[in-house]
N, C-alpha and C positions, 0 to 999 in steps of 0.2 A: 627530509625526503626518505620515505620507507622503501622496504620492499615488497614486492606481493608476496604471497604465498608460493603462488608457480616460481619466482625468481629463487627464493629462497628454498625450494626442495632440489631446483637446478644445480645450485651451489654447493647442497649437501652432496649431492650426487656424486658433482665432479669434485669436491674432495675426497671423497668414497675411493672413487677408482683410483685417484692420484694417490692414495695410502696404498691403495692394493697394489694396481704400479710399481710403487718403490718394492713395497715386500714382495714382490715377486723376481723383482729384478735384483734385490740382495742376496734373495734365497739363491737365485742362477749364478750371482756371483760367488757366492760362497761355498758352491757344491764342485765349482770349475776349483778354486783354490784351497781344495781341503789338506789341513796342516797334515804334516807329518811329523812322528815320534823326536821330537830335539833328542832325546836320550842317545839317538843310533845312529852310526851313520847314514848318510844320505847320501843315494850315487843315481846317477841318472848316463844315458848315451850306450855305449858302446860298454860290457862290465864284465870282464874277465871273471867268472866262475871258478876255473881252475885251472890248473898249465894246459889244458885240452878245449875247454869248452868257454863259449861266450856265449852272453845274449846281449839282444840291442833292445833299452829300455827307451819306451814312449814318452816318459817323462819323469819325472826325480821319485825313487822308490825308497825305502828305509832299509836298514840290509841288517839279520842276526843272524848269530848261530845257534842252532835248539837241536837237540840230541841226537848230534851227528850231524846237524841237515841244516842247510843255510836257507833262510828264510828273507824272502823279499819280498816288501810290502807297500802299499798302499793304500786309505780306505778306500774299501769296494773290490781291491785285487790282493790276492796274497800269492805266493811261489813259491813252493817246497820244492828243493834238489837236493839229491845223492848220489853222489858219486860212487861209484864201482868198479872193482877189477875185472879182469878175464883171468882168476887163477887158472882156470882147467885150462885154459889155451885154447877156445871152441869159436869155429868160426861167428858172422855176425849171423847167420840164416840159421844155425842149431838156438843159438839164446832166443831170436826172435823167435821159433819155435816153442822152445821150453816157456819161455814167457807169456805166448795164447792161452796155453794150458790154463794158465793163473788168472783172465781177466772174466767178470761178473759176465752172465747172460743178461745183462739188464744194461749194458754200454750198449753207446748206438756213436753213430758216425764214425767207425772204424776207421781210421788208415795204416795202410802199411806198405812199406817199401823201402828200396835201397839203393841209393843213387852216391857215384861217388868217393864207394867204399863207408857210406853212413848209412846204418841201417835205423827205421825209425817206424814206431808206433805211435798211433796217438787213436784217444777215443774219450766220448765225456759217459759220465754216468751221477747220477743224480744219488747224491748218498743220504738216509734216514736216520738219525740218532736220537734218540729221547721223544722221539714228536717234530724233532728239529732236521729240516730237510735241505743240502749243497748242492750247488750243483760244481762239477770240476771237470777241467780238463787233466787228462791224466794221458801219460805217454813217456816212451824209452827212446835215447836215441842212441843206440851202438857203433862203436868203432872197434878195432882190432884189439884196443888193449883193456879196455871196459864198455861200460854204459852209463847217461845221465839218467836217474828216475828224476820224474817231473812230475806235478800236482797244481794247477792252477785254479784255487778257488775264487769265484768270483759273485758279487749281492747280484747282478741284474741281470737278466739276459737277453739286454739290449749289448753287453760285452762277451761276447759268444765269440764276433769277430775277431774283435780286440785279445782275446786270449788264443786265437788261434795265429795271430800275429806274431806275439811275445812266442809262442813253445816255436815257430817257425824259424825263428830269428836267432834259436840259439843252433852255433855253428861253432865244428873242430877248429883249432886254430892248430 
């Protein structure tokens, strides 16, 4: 007993899709569980920065330190912080101040404010290098005795939200 012709272009078919199927649905699984660095620690939840500052991580990040600046990562996100003093002793509204002075005319979504006794900047700006173009959220968040600099690089910007989340989330302790 054979098959027809129509049966058996049926069959190619629905193999066809049932391959693409799986490989689509590996590809999604595998882009939700992308490894991170074994080399580095791994911290996720609630992550103490510094005796001053925390952020609440969405889910498990890689954590270094790179020339000064502690770096936390994941593929697709990264987070640059610097910690800073207040040598001069200057209130939070002079540094926010002095600090406008400093940021690109080319940032957009500005904010700024001070609630709290926390004063806080944030803005992204799409940075050009080689041909090779970032996009970051970038923002300060001052208290009395210094300020956090922040830097969130991110590949998609379907994660716009998602990094406006993470810089929101980091809080004086």
């Amino acid at each position: 007993m054979g098959f027809s012709t129509a049966s058996l272009c049926k069959i190619i078919i629905m193999k066809y899709i049932l391959v693409l199927l799986t490989f689509l649905s590996f590809s999604a699984f595998a882009e939700k569980t992308m490894s991170l660095h074994p080399d580095f620690p791994i911290i996720e939840g609630e992550y103490q920065i510094t005796k001053t500052w925390s952020i609440s991580l969405d889910q498990k990040y890689n954590r270094r330190i790179e020339d000064g600046s502690m770096v936390i990562w994941r593929p697709g996100v990264t987070v640059w912080l610097i910690a800073w003093g207040n040598d001069d002793n200057k209130s939070i509204q002079e540094r926010i101040n002095n600090t406008k002075i400093d940021i690109s005319n080319k940032a957009y979504n500005y904010l700024e404010k001070i609630d709290n006794n926390v004063g806080k900047i944030r803005y992204f700006l799409k940075e050009v290098e080689n041909s090779n173009s970032q996009i970051g959220l970038n923002g300060l968040l001052f208290n009395k005795n210094g300020h956090l600099q922040v830097s969130i690089y991110y590949d998609k910007s379907s994660d716009e939200s998602l990094v406006k989340k993470l810089f929101d989330s980091i809080k004086e302790k």
